[in-house]
C-alpha positions as a printed NumPy array, in Angstrom:
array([[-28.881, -97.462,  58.477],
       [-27.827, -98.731,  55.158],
       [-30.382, -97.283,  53.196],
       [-29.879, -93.88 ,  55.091],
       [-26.378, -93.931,  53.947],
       [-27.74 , -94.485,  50.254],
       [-29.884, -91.576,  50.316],
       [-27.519, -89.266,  51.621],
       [-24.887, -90.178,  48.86 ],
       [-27.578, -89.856,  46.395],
       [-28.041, -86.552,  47.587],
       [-24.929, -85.049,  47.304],
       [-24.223, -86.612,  43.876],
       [-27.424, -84.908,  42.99 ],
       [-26.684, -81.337,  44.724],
       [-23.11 , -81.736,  43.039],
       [-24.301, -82.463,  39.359],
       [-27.264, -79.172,  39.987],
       [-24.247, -76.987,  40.419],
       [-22.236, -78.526,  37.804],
       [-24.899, -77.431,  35.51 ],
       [-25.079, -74.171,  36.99 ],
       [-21.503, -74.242,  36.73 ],
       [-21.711, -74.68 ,  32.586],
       [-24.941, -72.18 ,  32.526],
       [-23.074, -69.634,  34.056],
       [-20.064, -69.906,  31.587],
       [-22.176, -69.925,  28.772],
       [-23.505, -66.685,  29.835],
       [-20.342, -65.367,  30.251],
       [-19.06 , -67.001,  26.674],
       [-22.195, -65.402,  25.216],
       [-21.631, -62.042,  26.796],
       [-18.086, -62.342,  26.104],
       [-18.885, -62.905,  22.386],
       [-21.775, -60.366,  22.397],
       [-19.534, -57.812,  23.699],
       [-17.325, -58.65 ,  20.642],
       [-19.56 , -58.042,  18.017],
       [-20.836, -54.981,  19.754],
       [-16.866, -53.376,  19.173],
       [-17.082, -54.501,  15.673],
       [-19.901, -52.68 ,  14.403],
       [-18.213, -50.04 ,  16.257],
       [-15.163, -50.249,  14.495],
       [-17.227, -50.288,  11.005],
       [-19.461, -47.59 ,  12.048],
       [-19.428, -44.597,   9.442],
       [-17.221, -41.129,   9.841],
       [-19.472, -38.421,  11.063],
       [-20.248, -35.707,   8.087],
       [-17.591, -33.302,   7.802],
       [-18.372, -30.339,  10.182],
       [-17.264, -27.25 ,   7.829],
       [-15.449, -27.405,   4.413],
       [-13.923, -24.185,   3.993],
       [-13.398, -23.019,  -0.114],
       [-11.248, -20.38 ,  -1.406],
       [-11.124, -18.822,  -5.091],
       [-10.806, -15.579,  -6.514],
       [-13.213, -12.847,  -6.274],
       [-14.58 , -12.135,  -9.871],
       [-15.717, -14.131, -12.926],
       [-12.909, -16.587, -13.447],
       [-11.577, -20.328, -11.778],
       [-14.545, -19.451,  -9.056],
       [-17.201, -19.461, -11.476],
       [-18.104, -23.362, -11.207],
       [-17.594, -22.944,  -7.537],
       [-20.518, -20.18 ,  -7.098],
       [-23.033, -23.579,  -8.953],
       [-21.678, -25.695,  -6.26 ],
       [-22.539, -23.213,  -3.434],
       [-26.066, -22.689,  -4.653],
       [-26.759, -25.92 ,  -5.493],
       [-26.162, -27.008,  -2.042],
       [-25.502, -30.521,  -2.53 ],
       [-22.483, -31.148,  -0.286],
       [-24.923, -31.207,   2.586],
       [-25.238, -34.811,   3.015],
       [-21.493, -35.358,   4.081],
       [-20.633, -31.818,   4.844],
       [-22.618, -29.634,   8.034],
       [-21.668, -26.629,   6.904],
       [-19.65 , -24.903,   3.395],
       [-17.844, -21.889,   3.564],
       [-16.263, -19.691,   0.9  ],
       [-13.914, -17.302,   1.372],
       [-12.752, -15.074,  -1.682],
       [ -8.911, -14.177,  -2.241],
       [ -7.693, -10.846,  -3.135],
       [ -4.73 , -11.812,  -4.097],
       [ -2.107, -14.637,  -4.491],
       [ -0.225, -13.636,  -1.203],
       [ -3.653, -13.803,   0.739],
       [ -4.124, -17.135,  -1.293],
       [ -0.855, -18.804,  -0.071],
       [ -1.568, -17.378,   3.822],
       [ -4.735, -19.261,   3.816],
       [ -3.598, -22.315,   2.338],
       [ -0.251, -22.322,   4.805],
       [ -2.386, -21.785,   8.086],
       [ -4.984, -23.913,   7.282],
       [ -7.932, -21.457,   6.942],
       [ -8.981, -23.764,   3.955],
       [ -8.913, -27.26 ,   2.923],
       [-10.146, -26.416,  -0.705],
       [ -8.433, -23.601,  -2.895],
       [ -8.755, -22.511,  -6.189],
       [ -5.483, -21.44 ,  -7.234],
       [ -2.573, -20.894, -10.655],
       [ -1.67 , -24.632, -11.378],
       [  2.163, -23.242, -10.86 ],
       [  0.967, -21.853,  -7.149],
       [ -0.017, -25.444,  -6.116],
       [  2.961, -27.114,  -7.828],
       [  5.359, -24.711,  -5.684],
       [  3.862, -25.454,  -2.531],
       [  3.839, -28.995,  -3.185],
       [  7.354, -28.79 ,  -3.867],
       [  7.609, -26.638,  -0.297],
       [  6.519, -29.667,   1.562],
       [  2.905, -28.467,   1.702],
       [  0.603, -31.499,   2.294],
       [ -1.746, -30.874,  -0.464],
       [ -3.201, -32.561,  -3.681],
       [ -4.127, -30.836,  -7.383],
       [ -6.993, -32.136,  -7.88 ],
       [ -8.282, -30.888, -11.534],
       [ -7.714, -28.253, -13.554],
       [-10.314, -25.95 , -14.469],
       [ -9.385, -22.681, -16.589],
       [ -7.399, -23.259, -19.523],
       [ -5.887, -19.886, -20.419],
       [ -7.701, -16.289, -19.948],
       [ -4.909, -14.045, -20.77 ],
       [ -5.047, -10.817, -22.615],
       [ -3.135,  -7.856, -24.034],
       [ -5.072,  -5.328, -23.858],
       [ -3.624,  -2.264, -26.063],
       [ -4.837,   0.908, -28.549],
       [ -7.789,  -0.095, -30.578],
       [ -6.977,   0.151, -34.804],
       [ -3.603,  -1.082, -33.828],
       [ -2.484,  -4.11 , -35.114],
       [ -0.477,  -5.511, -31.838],
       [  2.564,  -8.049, -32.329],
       [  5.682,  -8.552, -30.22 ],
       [  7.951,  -7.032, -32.72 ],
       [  5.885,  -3.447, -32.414],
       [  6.377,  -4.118, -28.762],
       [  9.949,  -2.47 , -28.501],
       [ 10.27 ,   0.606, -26.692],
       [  6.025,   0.341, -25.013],
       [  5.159,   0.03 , -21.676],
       [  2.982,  -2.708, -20.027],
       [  1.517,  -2.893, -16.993],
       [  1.222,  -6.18 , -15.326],
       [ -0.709,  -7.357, -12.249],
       [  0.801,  -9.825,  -9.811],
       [  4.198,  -9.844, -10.517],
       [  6.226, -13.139, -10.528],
       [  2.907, -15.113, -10.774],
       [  0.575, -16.39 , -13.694],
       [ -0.06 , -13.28 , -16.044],
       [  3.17 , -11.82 , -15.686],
       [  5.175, -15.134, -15.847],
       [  3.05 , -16.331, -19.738],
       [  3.892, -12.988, -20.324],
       [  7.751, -12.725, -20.099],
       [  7.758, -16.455, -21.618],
       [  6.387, -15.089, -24.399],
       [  8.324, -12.212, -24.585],
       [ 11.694, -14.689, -24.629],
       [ 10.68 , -16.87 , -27.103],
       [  9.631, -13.625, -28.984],
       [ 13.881, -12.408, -28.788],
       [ 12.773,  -9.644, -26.685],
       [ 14.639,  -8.366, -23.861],
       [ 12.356,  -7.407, -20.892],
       [ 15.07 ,  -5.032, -19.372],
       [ 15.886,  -3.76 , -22.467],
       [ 13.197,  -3.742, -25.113],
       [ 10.291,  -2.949, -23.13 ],
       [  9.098,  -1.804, -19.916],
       [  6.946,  -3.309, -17.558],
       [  5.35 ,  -1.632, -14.669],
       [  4.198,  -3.612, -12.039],
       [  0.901,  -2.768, -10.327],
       [ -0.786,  -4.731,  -7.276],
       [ -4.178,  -6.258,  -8.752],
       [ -5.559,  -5.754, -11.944],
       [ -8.339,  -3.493, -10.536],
       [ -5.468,  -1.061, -10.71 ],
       [ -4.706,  -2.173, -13.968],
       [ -8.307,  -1.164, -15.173],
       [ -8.061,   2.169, -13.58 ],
       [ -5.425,   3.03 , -15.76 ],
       [ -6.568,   2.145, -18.77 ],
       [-10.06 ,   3.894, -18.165],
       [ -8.097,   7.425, -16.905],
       [ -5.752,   7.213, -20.221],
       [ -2.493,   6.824, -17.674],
       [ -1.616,   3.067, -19.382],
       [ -1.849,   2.277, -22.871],
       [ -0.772,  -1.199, -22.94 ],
       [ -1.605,  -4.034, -20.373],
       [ -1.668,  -8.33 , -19.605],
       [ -4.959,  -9.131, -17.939],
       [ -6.59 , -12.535, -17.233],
       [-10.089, -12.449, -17.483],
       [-12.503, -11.145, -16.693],
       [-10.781,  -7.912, -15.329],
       [ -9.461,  -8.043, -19.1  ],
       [-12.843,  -7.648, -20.566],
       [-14.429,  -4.943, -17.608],
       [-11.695,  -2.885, -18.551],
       [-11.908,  -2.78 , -21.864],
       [-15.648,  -1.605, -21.374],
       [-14.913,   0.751, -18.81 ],
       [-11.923,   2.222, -20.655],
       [-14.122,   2.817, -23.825],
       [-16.853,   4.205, -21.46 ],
       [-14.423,   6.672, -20.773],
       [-13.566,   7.867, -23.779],
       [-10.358,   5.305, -24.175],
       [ -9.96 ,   3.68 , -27.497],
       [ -8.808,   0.313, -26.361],
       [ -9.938,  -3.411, -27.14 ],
       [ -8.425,  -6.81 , -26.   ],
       [ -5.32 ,  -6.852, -28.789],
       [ -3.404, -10.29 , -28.079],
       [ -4.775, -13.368, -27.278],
       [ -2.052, -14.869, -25.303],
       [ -3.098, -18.275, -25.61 ],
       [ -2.943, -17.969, -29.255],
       [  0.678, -16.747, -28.626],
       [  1.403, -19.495, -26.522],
       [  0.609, -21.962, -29.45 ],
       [  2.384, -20.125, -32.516],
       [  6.07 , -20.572, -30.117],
       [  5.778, -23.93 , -28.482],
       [  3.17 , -25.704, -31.366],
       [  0.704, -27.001, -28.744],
       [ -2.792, -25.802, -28.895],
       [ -3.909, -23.145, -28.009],
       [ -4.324, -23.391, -24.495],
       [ -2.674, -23.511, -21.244],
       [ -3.262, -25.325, -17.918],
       [ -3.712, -22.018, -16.075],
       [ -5.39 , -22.868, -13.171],
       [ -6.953, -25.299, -10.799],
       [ -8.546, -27.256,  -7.516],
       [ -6.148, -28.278,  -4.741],
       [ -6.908, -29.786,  -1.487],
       [ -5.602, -30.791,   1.681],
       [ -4.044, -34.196,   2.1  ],
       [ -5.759, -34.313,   5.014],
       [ -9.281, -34.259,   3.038],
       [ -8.219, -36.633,   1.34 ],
       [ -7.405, -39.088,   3.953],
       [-10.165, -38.67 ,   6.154],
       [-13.123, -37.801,   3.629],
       [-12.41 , -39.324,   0.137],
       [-16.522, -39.106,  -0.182],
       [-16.127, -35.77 ,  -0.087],
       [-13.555, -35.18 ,  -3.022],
       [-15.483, -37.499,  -4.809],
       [-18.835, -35.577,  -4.853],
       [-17.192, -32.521,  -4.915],
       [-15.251, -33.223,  -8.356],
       [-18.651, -34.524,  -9.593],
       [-20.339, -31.162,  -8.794],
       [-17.621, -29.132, -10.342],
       [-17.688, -31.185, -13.531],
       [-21.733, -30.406, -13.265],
       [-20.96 , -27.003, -13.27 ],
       [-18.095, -26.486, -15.582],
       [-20.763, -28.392, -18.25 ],
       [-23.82 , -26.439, -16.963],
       [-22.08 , -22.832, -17.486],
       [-20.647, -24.083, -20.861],
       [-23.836, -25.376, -22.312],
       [-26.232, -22.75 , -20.662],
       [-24.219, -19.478, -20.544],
       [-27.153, -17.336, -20.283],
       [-28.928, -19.4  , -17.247],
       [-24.933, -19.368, -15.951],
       [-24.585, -15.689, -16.611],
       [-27.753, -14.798, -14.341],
       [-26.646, -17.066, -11.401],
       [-23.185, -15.799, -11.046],
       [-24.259, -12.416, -11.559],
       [-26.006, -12.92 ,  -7.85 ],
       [-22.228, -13.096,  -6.781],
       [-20.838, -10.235,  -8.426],
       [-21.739,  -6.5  ,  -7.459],
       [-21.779,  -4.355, -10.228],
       [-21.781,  -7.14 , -13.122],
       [-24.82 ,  -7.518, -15.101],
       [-26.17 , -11.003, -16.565],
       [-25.77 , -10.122, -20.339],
       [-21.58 ,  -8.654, -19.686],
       [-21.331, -12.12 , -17.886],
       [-22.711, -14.294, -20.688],
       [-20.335, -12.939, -23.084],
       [-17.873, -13.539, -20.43 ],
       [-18.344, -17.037, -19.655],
       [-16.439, -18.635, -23.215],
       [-13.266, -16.189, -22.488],
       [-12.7  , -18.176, -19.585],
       [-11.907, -21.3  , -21.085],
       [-13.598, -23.546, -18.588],
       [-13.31 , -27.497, -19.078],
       [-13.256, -30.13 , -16.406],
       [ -9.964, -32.594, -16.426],
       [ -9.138, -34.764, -13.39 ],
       [ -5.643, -33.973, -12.094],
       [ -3.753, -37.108, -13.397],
       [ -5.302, -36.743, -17.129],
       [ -4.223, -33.114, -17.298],
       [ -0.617, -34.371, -16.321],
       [  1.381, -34.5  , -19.574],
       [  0.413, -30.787, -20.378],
       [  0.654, -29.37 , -17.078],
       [  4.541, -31.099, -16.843],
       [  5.285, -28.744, -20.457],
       [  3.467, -26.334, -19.515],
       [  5.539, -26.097, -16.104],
       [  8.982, -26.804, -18.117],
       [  8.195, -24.195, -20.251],
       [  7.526, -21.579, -17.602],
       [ 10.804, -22.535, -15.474],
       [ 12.978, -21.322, -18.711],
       [ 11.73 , -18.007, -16.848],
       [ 12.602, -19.412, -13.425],
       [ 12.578, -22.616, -12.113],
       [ 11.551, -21.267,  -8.255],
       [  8.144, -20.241,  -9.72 ],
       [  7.52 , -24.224,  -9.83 ],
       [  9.856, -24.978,  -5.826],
       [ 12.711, -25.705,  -8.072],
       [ 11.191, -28.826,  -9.689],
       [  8.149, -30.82 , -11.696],
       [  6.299, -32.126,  -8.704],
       [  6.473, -35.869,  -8.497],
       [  2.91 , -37.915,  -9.243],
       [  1.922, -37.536,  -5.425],
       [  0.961, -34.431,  -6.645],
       [ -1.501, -35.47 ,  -8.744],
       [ -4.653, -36.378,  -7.148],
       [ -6.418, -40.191,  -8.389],
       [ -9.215, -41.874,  -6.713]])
């Protein structure tokens, strides 16, 4: 009986310790799992962005701030963090802003004093470089020497009124004592296609023009039987009144804060491939000339070349181009300070890695 009674309680002790170990086997597992299930969320967590779908671009249509942008398109080398690339030409500064506002486009080439006002309008964007440093032009009677003083009593016609050409141009005018309301007349026209209409049908005798609308119509004009050459350099204008060099931060990149944010890789490689491009088209003009000339209807390779150095074209990141595009806006608000949203945009304008 006795050793019955033994062999039962050895028994139980046994079936009790076999599920004990079960017992710790089974929490293991579910430690394991547990932990398993942990790391699993982390690498999650760390996994890389997906490539940007579509990155819209915007410049102007012509041979100007979008020439380093056609190099980027057919090079082709955003494709590792971007599906698809988009450009979109602007017309105009209006169509520019539209764009911009709605969010058609997260990258814009644009007049540094366009991006600085909508900065200042609480438009979430960043300047990113700046690209052209001054492509304005009087254009005016061939033989003629041109200055401000024999300026009095002519008429100019301007493009775009209230932005870039127009704006240099009445800053020069003031600093020259000249009275726009008085002294001379401008007449305002809509784009300076018009502009080089004009000039080729002998109806205008004096215009501004940025390039390279300056340059077309002094070759169509003189096609035409039109005496006319580029007269004024107004960069060279710009530097005789304020003692600076000869140059002006005329226009730039921005982009979307949002960009930014989200796909810093992005911005990165796409500041590398404009500085690419901006040294490519300066050091190779005719190889440059012949590729942009497969974006432009009606422009030849050789008028491009000769084109390309009128343009100004030299890569400097946002924040180094600072100090002159601060003067450079001062200056320009002595004209009116809403050109700039009433104020020099504060450093979160300026875009740094």
């Amino acid at each position: 009986m006795l050793k019955q009674y033994k062999t039962q309680v050895l028994s139980s002790i046994f079936i009790l310790l076999l599920a004990l170990v079960v017992g710790c086997s089974a929490e293991e597992k579910t430690t394991i799992d547990s932990d398993q299930k942990d790391i699993s969320t982390e690498t999650e967590v760390v996994e890389e962005a997906p490539a940007l779908s579509n990155l819209t671009i915007q410049a102007p249509m012509g041979i100007s701030i979008a020439a380093p942008i056609y190099k980027v398109l057919e090079d082709n080398e955003l494709h590792s963090l971007v599906d698809e690339v988009t450009f979109l030409p602007w017309k105009n500064p209006d169509e520019l802003r539209s764009r911009i506002v709605s969010g058609q486009a997260q990258v814009s080439a644009v007049p540094t004093n366009v991006a600085a006002n909508l900065y200042n309008k609480g438009m979430d964007v960043q300047l990113i470089n700046t690209l052209v440093w001054g492509m304005l032009y009087m254009i005016g009677p061939d033989g003629e020497e041109v200055t401000f003083e024999n300026l009095k009593g002519k008429t100019i016609h301007v493009p775009f009124r209230g932005d870039m050409p127009d704006l240099v141009f009445q800053y020069l005018l003031q600093k020259n004592n000249l009275d726009i309301t008085k002294d001379v007349t401008i007449e305002y026209v809509a784009t300076p296609q018009e502009v080089v209409q004009l000039l080729a049908s002998g109806k205008a005798e004096y215009a501004i023009l940025p390039e390279h609308t300056a340059s077309l119509a002094v070759a169509k004009a003189n096609k035409e039987g039109q005496n006319v050459k580029k007269t004024m350099n107004l960069q060279a204008e710009w530097a005789k009144v304020t003692g600076k060099e000869p140059r002006i931060p005329q226009a730039g990149i921005i982009v979307t804060g949002e960009l930014v944010r989200e796909y810093p890789e992005v911005i990165e490689e796409l500041q590398n491939q404009i500085a690419q491009s901006v040294q490519f088209l300066n050091e190779q003009p005719a190889e440059g000339a012949e590729l942009l000339a497969k974006y432009q209807e009606g422009l030849e390779a050789p008028f491009i070349e000769k084109l390309i150095p009128a343009i100004n074209l030299q890569f400097v990141p946002a924040q180094d181009a600072r100090e002159e595009l601060e003067f450079f806006f001062t200056e320009l608000s002595t004209v009116s300070l809403d050109i700039i949203g009433g104020k020099l945009p504060d450093e979160g304008f300026y875009y740094q890695k």
